[in-house]
LUMNU-766732 format. One record per residue (C-alpha): z, x, y; residue in three letters. Coordinates in nm, 2 decimals, padded with zeros to 4 digits, always signed. Layout:
residues N
+--------+--------+--------+------+
:     pz :     px :     py : code :
+--------+--------+--------+------+
:      Z :      X :      Y :  Ala :
...
+--------+--------+--------+------+
END
This chain:
residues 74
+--------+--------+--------+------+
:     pz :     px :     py : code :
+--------+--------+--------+------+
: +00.83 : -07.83 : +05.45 :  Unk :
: +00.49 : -07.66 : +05.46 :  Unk :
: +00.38 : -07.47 : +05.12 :  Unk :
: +00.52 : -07.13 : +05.19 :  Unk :
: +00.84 : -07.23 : +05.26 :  Unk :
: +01.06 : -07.20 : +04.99 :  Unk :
: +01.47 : -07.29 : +04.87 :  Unk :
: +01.71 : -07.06 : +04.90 :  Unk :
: +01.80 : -06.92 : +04.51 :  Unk :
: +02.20 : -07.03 : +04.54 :  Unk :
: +02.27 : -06.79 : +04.26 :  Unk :
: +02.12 : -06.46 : +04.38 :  Unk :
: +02.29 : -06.57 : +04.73 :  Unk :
: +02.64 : -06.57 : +04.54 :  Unk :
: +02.60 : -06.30 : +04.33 :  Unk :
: +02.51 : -06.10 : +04.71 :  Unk :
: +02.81 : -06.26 : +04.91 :  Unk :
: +02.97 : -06.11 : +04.61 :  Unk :
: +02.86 : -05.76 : +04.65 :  Unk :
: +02.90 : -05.80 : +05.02 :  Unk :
: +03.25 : -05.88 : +04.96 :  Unk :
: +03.26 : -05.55 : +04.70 :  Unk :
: +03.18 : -05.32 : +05.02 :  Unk :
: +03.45 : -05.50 : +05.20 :  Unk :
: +03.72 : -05.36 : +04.98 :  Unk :
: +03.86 : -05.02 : +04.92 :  Unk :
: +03.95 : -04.88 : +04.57 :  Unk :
: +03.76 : -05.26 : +04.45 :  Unk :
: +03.87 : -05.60 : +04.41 :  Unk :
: +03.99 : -05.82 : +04.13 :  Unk :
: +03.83 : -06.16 : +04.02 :  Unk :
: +04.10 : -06.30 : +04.21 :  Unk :
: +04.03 : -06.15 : +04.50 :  Unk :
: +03.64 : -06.18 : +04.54 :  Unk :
: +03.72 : -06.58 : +04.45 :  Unk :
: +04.01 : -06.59 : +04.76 :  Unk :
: +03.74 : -06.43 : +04.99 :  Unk :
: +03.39 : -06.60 : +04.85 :  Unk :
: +03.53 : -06.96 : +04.82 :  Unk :
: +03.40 : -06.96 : +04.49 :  Unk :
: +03.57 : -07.06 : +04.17 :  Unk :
: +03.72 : -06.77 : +03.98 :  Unk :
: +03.53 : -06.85 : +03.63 :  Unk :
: +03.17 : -06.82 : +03.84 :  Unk :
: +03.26 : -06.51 : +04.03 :  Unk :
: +03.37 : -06.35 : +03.71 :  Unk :
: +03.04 : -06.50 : +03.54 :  Unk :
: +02.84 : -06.32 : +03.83 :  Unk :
: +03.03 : -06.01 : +03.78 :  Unk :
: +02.98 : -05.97 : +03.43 :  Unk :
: +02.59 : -06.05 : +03.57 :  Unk :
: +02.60 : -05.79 : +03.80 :  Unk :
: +02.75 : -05.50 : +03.57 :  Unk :
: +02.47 : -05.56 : +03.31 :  Unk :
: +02.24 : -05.48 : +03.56 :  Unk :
: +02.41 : -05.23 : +03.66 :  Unk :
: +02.53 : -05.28 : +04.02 :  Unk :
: +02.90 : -05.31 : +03.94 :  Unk :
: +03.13 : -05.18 : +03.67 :  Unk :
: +03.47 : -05.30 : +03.61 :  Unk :
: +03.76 : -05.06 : +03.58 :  Unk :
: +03.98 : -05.10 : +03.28 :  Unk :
: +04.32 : -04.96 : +03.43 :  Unk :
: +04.36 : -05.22 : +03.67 :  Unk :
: +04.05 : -05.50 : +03.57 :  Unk :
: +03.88 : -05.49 : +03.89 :  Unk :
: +03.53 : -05.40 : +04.00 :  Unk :
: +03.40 : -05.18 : +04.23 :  Unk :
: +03.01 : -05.12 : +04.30 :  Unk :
: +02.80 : -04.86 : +04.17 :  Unk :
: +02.57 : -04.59 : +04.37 :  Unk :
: +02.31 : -04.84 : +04.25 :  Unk :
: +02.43 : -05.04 : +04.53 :  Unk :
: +02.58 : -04.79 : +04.78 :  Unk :
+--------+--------+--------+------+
END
């Protein structure tokens, strides 16, 4: 590996196959639902959810718990 090469961040990759995954779903998508279609465990995608809304690039809708991106994002 020469010295500008660098690793991958894993977390920043998650937490963007998770907002991929966001665009892929109409009306937004439930913990349960990004986990199904990410692979990953339901207590990390909800970890990188609650991540991602205090930065501002999802929110989470209280009538039915499920999150949908913001124009942040879009």
């Amino acid at each position: 590996m020469s010295e500008t090469e660098y690793k991958a961040v894993r977390g920043l990759m998650r937490g963007l196959a998770l907002i991929n995954g966001l665009n892929r779903f109409d009306g937004g998508a439930t913990t349960a639902q990004l986990a199904e279609q990410s692979g990953l465990h339901r207590t990390t995608v909800r970890r990188l959810l609650e991540t991602l809304q205090t930065e501002g690039y999802v929110r989470r809708s209280e009538s039915d718990d499920s999150y949908r991106l913001t124009l942040k994002v879009r």
